[in-house]
N, C-alpha and C positions, 0 to 999 in steps of 0.2 A: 611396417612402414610402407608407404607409399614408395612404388618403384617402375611407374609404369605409365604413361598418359598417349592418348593417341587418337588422330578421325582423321575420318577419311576428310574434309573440310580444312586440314590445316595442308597449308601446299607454299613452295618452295621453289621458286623460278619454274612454274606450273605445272610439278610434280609435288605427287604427294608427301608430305614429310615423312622422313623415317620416326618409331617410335620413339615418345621422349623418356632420357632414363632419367631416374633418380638414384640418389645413394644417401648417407647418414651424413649430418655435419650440413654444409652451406651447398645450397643450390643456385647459380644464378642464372639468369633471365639477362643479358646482354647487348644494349642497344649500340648504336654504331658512334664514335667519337663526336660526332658534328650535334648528337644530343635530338637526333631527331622524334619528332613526334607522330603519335598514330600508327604506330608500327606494330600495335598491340601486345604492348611489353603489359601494361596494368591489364590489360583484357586476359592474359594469360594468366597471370594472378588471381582472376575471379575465379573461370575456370576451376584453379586450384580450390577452390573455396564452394567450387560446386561438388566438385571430384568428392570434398569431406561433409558434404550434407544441405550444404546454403543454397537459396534459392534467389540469390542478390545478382547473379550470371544473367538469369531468362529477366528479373523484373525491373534491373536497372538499365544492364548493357543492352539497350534495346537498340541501338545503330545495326549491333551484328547481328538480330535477332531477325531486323527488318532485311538487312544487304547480302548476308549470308543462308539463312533461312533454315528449315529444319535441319540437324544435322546431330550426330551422337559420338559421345564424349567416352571414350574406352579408355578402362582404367586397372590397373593389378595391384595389390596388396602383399606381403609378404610377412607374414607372422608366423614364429616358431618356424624357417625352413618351409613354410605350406605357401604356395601363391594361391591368389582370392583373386578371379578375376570379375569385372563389371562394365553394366552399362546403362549411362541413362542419356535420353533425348532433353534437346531444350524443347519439343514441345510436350512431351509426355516426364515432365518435368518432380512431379510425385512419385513415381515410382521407379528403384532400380531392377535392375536383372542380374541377375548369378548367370555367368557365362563360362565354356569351356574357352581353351585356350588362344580358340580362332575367334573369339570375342562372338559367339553362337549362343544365344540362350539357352541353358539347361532344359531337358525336356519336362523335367518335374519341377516346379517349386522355384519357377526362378525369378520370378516376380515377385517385389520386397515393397511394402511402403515405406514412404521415408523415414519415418519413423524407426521402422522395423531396422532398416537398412543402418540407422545412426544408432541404435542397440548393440547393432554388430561390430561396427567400431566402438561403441565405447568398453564392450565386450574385450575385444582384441587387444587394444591401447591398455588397459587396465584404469582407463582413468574415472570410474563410478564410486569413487572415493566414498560417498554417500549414495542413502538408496532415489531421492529424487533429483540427484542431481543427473540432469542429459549429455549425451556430447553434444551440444552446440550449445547446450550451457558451460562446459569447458571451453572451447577452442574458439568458438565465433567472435570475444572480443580480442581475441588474438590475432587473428587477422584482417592487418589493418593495409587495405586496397582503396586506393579512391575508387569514389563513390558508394564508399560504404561508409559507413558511417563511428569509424571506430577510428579515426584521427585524430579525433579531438585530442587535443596534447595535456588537457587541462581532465578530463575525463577518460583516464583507461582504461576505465572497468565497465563504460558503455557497450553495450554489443549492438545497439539500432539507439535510433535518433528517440525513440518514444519511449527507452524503458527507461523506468523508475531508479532512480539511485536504489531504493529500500531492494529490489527485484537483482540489480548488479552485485550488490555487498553479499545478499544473499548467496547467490552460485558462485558468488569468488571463496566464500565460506566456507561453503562445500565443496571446494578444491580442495583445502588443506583440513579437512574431514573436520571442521570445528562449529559446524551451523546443527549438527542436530542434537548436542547437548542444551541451546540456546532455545533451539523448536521445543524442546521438550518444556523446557521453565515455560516458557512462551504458553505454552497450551495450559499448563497447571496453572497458571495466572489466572488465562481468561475462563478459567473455570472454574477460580473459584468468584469470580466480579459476577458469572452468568448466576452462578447459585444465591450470590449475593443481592444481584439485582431481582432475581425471582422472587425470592424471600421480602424483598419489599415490594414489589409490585402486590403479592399476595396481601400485605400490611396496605399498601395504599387502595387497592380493590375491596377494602374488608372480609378478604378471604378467611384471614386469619388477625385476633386483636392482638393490637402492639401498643404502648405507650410512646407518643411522638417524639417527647424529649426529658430531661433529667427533672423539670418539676413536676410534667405528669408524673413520671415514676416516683419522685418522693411522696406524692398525694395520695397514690395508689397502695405506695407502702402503709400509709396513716390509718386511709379507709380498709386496708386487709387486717390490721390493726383491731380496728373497731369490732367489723366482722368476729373476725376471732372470742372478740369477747361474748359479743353476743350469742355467736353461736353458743359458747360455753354457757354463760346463764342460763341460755333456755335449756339446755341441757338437765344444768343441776335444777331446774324450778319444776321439771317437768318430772324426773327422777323422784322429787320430792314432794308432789301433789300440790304447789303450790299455786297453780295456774288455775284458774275458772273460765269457764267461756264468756262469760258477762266483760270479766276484768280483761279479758286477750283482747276482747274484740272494741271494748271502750280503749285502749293503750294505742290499739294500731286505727281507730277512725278520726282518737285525735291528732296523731301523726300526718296522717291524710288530709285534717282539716287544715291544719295547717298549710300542707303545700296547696291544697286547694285555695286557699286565701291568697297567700301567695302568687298564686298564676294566673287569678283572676284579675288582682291588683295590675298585674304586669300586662293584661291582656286588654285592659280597662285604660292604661298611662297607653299603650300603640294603638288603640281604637280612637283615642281622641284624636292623636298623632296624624292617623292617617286620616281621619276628619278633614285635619283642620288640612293638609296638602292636597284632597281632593279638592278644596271649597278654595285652593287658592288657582288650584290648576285651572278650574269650571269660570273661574272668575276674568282667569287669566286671557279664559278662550274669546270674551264675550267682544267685539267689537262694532264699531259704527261708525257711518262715513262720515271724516270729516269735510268740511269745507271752512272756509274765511273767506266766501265770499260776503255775507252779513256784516262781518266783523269791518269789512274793507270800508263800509257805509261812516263806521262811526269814528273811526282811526287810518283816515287816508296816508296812503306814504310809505307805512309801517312794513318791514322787511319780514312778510309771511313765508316766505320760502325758506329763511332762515332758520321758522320755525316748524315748517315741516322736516327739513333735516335733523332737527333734534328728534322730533317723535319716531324720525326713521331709525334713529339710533337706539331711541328707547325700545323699538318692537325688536331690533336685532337682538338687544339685552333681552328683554325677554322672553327669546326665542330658546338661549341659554339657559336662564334659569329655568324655563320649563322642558328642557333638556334631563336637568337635574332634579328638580320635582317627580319628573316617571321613575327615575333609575332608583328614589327614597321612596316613592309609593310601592315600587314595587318589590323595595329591601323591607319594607312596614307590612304589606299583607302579605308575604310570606310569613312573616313572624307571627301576625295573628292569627295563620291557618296552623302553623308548629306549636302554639301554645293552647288552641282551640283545641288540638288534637290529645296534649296534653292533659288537658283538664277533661276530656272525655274518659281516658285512662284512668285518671283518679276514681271520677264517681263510678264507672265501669268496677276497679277496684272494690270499693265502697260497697257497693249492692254486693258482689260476692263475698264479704266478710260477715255482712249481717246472712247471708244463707248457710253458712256454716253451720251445721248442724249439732255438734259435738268439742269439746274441746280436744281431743286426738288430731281429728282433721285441722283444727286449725294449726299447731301447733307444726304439724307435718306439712300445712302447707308456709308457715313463716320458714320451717327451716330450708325446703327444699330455695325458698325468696331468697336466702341471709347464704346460702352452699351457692347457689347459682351468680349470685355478683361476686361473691368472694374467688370460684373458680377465673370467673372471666377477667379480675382483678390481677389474680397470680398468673394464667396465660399473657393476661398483656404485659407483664415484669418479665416473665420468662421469654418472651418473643424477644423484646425490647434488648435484653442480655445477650440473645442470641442474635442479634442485628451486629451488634458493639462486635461480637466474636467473631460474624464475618465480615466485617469491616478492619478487625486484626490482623486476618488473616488475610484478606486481599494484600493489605499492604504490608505484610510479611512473606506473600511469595512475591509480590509485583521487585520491593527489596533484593531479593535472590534472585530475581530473572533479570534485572539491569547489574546488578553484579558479575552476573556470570558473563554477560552479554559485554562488557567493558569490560574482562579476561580476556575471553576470546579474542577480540577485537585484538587486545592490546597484543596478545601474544603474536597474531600475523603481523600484524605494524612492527613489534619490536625486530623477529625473525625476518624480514625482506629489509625493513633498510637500513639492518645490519649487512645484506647479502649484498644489496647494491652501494653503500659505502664502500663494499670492498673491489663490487664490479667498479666503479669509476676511479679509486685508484688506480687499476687496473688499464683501464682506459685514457685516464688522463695525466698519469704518472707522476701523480702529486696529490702527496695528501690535505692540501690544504685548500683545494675547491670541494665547496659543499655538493654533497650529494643530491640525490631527488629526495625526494621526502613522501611518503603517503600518512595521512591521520584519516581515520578509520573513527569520527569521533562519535556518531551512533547509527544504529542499523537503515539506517535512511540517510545520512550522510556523510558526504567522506572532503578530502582534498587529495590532491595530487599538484606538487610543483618543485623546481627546481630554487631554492631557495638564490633574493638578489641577484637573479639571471636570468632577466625576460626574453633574451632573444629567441630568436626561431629554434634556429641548430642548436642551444641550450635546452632547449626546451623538448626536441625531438629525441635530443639524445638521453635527456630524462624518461622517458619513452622506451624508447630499447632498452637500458639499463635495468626499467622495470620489468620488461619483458625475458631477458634473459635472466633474471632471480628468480622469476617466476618458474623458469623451465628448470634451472637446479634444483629448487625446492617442491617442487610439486611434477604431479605425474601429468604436465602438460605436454605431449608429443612433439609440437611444432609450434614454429612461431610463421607468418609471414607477412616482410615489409615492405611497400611498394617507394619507387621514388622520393615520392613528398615527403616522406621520412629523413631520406641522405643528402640532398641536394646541399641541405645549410648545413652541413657538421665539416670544421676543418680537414683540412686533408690529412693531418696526422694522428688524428683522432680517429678520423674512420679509417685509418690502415689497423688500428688496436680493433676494432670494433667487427674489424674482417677477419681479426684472429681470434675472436671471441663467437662469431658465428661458426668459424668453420670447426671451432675447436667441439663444437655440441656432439661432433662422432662420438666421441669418447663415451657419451651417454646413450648414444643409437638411438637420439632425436634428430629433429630437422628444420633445417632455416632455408626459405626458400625467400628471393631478394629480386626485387628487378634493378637494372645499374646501366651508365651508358659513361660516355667521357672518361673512360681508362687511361687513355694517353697522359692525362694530369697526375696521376698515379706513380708512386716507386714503384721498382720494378719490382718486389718481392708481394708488396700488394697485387698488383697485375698478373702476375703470377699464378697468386692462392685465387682470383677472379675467374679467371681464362684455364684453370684447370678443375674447376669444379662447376662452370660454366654447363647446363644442359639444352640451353638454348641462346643463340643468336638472332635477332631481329633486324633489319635494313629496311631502308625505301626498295624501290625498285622490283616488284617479287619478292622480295625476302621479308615481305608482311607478314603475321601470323597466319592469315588465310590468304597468301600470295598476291594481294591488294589491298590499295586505300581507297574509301570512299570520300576520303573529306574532301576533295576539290571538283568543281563544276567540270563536266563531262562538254567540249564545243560541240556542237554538233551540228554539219553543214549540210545543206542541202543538196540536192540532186546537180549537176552541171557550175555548182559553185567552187 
C-alpha cells in the first residue's frame, strides 16, 4: 500500500512540509471549519491519482503546473514488509524512477515507463485478475477527484469523459475475472460469421457454385435427376452396341436445332425491340424552331405564350421518357449481344459433332457433357447445404455467446447489489430505503441509480455504496473521494459512512477523502476524522504549496 508522499514544493508557513504518511483504512485530507477554498485539498487528491499511474495531475491541474512549475512528486510503497520507493516529475511526466531511500535514482534500471511502472503495481496489488486487464483499468474509475471525470453520479463505471460504456463494462468485467469466458464465445462467434461470410463472398464472386435459393435447389435436384438417367442409358446403349455415329450425331443436332430455333426466335422478338426504341429515341432527338409569329397574322389576340408553355412541358416529359428509352436500349442490346453469343455456341457446337470421327469419341465426349453439369449441379446443392450449415451455426454460437454474456452480467448485478443492500442498511439504518441499483443489461450498456431518489446527496451516496461493495468484493486496493461527493449526504449518514471507510483496515485497503467543516460533526465522528487525518490545509501559508494564486496580486508603483 501506499505509505509515503513528499516534495520539496509542498511548503508550510514557508518551510517545507514534512513527509506525508499513510496507513490502511481512511485517509483524510482536512480543510479548516470556515470551508475554505483553494487550499489545494482536491489538488492533493490528483496528486494521489498521479502517485498511482494518472496523468489528469500535469494535463488538467494546469494553475499549478503554470504558478508552481517543475517540481517532483516522491513517493514509497510497501508490500510484503519491502518499501518501493519512486519518483516522477510533472514535466517528465511518462516516466518513473526506482529510487533508494534518500529518493536518489537507482544507478541501474531506474527509469520505468508508465506503463512498465503501472505493471508494477498491478504486480504488487494483485489486482490482474485477467490477463488484459491494466491497473488503470482497475483503479482509474475509482477515483473520483474533480476534474476528472469519474463524478458522474449516474455513470460509475466511466473512468474519462470519452470512454465507451462497451470499453467500462468491459474492465469492470475483468475485475471480477468474468469477461474472458464471454471474450472467448465472442471470438468463436465472429468466426464462425467470418467463415460464413467468406463462403459466400466465394458463392457471390463465383468462386465457388451455390444454388441462390430453395427453388433453384429443388430444380437442380430434377435436372441431376435427369442426368442420372441419362448418364445410365448411355451407358447401357453403349455396353450394348446400340449406338452408331449416324444416329448419335442426328439425336444431338436435333437437340441443337432446337435451341438454335429457339435463340434465334428470341433474338429476332429483341432486335425488333431495340428497333423500334432506337427509331423512337432518333425521332425523339429531331427538333426545329418554332415560331408563332405567322400564326399571329391570321389569329390576332390568341394567348401564344400559353402555348409555349405547354411545349415546354412537353420537352421536359420527353426528356424523361428518353431518360428511359437509354436505360431499355441499353437493357435490349445487352441481351442481343448474350444471345448472339449464345447461338454462336450452338453452331460452334454443331460443326464439332459433325467432325466427330468415330462413335467412341462421341460418346465420350456426350458423357464427359452429361458428368460435367451433373458435377457442377451437385457442388451447387452441396455448397448451398453447406451455406444453410453455417448459417446454423453462426446462430448456434452467436446463441451461446449472448447467453453466457447475460450470466455474467447477471451474476456481478446480482453479487454487488446484494452487497450494497446490505452496505445501505448499514448506513442508513433501515431496511426499508431502496438501495442503489446497477443493471448491467448488455456489454455496451448498463444503468446505475438510486431508485425514487433524485436528490444530490442520494445520489452520491449511491456512489460510495457502490464503491465500497466494489472493494469487499473485488481485489480493488483503494478508493478515493473528493468533496463534491460529501458536501450533500446528511450528517448522520456520513458519520455511518466514516465508519465504513475507516473500517477498510480490516482488509489492508484504503480510502483516501478530502473533508472540511468538522465542527458540524459529533464528536466521535470528529474524532475517527482528526485521527486518521494525514493532512491539514488553511488559507494563510498552510496552502498545499504554502500559497494561493487565485486573487489579483496590487501592485503599486514607485513613490506611491
Amino acid at each position: 500500500m501506499l505509505v509515503e508522499i513528499q516534495c520539496d514544493k509542498f511548503i508550510k508557513h514557508g518551510e517545507v512540509r514534512k513527509p506525508i504518511r499513510f496507513h490502511a483504512g481512511l485517509n483524510t485530507v482536512i480543510g479548516d471549519d470556515n470551508g475554505s477554498n483553494s487550499v489545494g485539498k482536491s489538488t492533493f487528491l490528483m496528486i494521489l491519482d498521479f502517485v498511482f499511474g494518472g496523468k489528469d495531475y500535469v494535463n488538467k491541474c494546469l494553475d499549478v503546473q503554470e504558478n508552481v512549475g517543475e517540481h517532483i512528486i516522491k513517493f514509497t510503497f510497501e508490500f510484503d514488509g519491502q518499501l518501493y520507493h519512486f519518483s516522477r516529475s510533472n514535466v517528465d511526466y511518462k516516466h518513473v524512477f526506482r529510487c533508494n531511500e534518500n529518493y536518489e535514482p537507482l544507478p541501474e534500471g531506474s527509469q520505468l515507463t508508465l506503463d512498465q511502472y503501472c505493471a508494477f503495481l498491478a504486480e504488487k496489488y494483485g489486482t490482474q485478475v485477467e490477463e488484459d486487464l491494466t491497473w488503470r483499468g482497475v483503479v482509474s474509475r475509482f477515483i473520483r477527484v474533480w476534474k476528472r471525470d469519474t463524478l458522474d453520479e449516474e455513470r460509475p463505471l466511466r473512468a474519462a469523459k470519452d470512454e465507451k460504456a462497451e470499453y467500462a463494462i468491459k474492465r469492470y468485467m475483468q475485475l471480477y475475472g468474468k469477461y474472458a469466458s464471454v471474450e472467448a464465445q465472442i471470438k468463436q462467434a465472429k468466426a464462425a460469421e467470418d467463415e460464413r461470410d467468406a463462403f459466400k463472398k466465394s458463392s457471390d464472386y463465383k468462386h465457388i457454385r451455390a444454388a441462390k435459393n430453395k427453388p433453384e435447389y429443388e430444380d437442380n435436384e430434377k435436372r441431376i435427376a435427369t442426368l442420372r438417367t441419362q448418364e445410365q442409358e448411355l451407358a447401357e446403349q453403349s455396353n450394348k452396341g446400340l449406338l452408331d455415329l449416324d444416329s448419335f450425331q442426328a439425336r444431338h443436332l436435333s437437340e441443337l436445332d432446337n435451341q438454335l430455333l429457339k435463340y434465334r426466335r428470341e433474338r429476332a422478338r429483341v432486335q425488333t425491340q431495340l428497333n423500334a426504341i432506337r427509331r423512337e429515341m432518333t425521332e425523339g432527338k429531331k427538333s426545329f424552331k418554332k415560331t408563332y409569329s405567322d400564326l399571329e397574322k391570321f389569329f390576332p389576340g390568341v394567348d401564344f405564350q400559353r402555348i409555349e408553355s405547354i411545349e415546354s412541358f412537353h420537352q421536359q416529359l420527353a426528356k424523361v421518357l428518353g431518360d428511359e428509352f437509354k436505360e431499355t436500349e441499353k437493357d435490349l442490346a445487352t441481351a442481343y449481344v448474350m444471345l448472339g453469343n449464345e447461338i454462336a455456341r450452338i453452331l460452334e457446337e454443331v460443326e464439332e459433332i459433325k467432325k466427330i470421327p468415330n462413335v467412341s469419341e462421341a460418346i465420350l465426349k456426350e458423357y464427359a457433357k452429361i458428368t460435367t453439369e451433373l458435377n457442377n449441379l451437385i457442388d451447387a446443392n452441396r455448397n448451398y447445404d453447406r451455406m444453410n450449415e453455417l448459417n446454423d451455426l453462426v446462430a448456434e454460437y452467436a446463441e451461446t455467446r449472448d447467453r453466457v454474456i447475460r450470466d455474467q452480467l447477471f451474476a456481478i448485478e446480482t453479487m454487488l447489489n446484494q452487497k450494497m443492500r446490505e452496505i445501505s442498511v448499514q448506513l442508513l439504518k433501515d431496511e426499508q430505503h431502496m438501495p442503489p441499483v446497477l443493471r448491467m443489461e448488455k456489454l455496451n450498456k448498463y444503468t446505475f441509480n438510486t431508485p425514487n431518489d433524485g436528490g444530490t446527496g442520494a445520489q452520491y451516496r449511491g456512489v460510495i455504496t457502490f464503491d465500497l461493495a466494489n472493494m469487499e468484493l473485488s481485489p480493488l486496493p483503494f478508493i478515493i473521494h473528493d468533496m463534491q461527493m460529501l458536501l450533500h449526504i446528511e450528517k448522520k449518514v456520513m458519520a455511518e459512512i466514516i465508519k465504513a471507510y475507516d473500517a477498510q483496515k480490516n482488509g489492508g485497503k484504503q480510502v483516501f477523502i478530502a473533508f472540511d467543516r468538522l465542527d458540524t460533526y459529533d464528536t466521535k465522528t470528529k474524532d475517527t476524522m482528526n485521527t486518521n487525518c494525514v493532512l491539514e490545509l488553511s488559507p494563510g501559508g498552510n496552502e498545499l504549496f504554502g500559497r494561493a494564486w487565485n486573487k489579483e496580486t496590487e501592485i503599486k508603483e514607485d513613490g506611491e
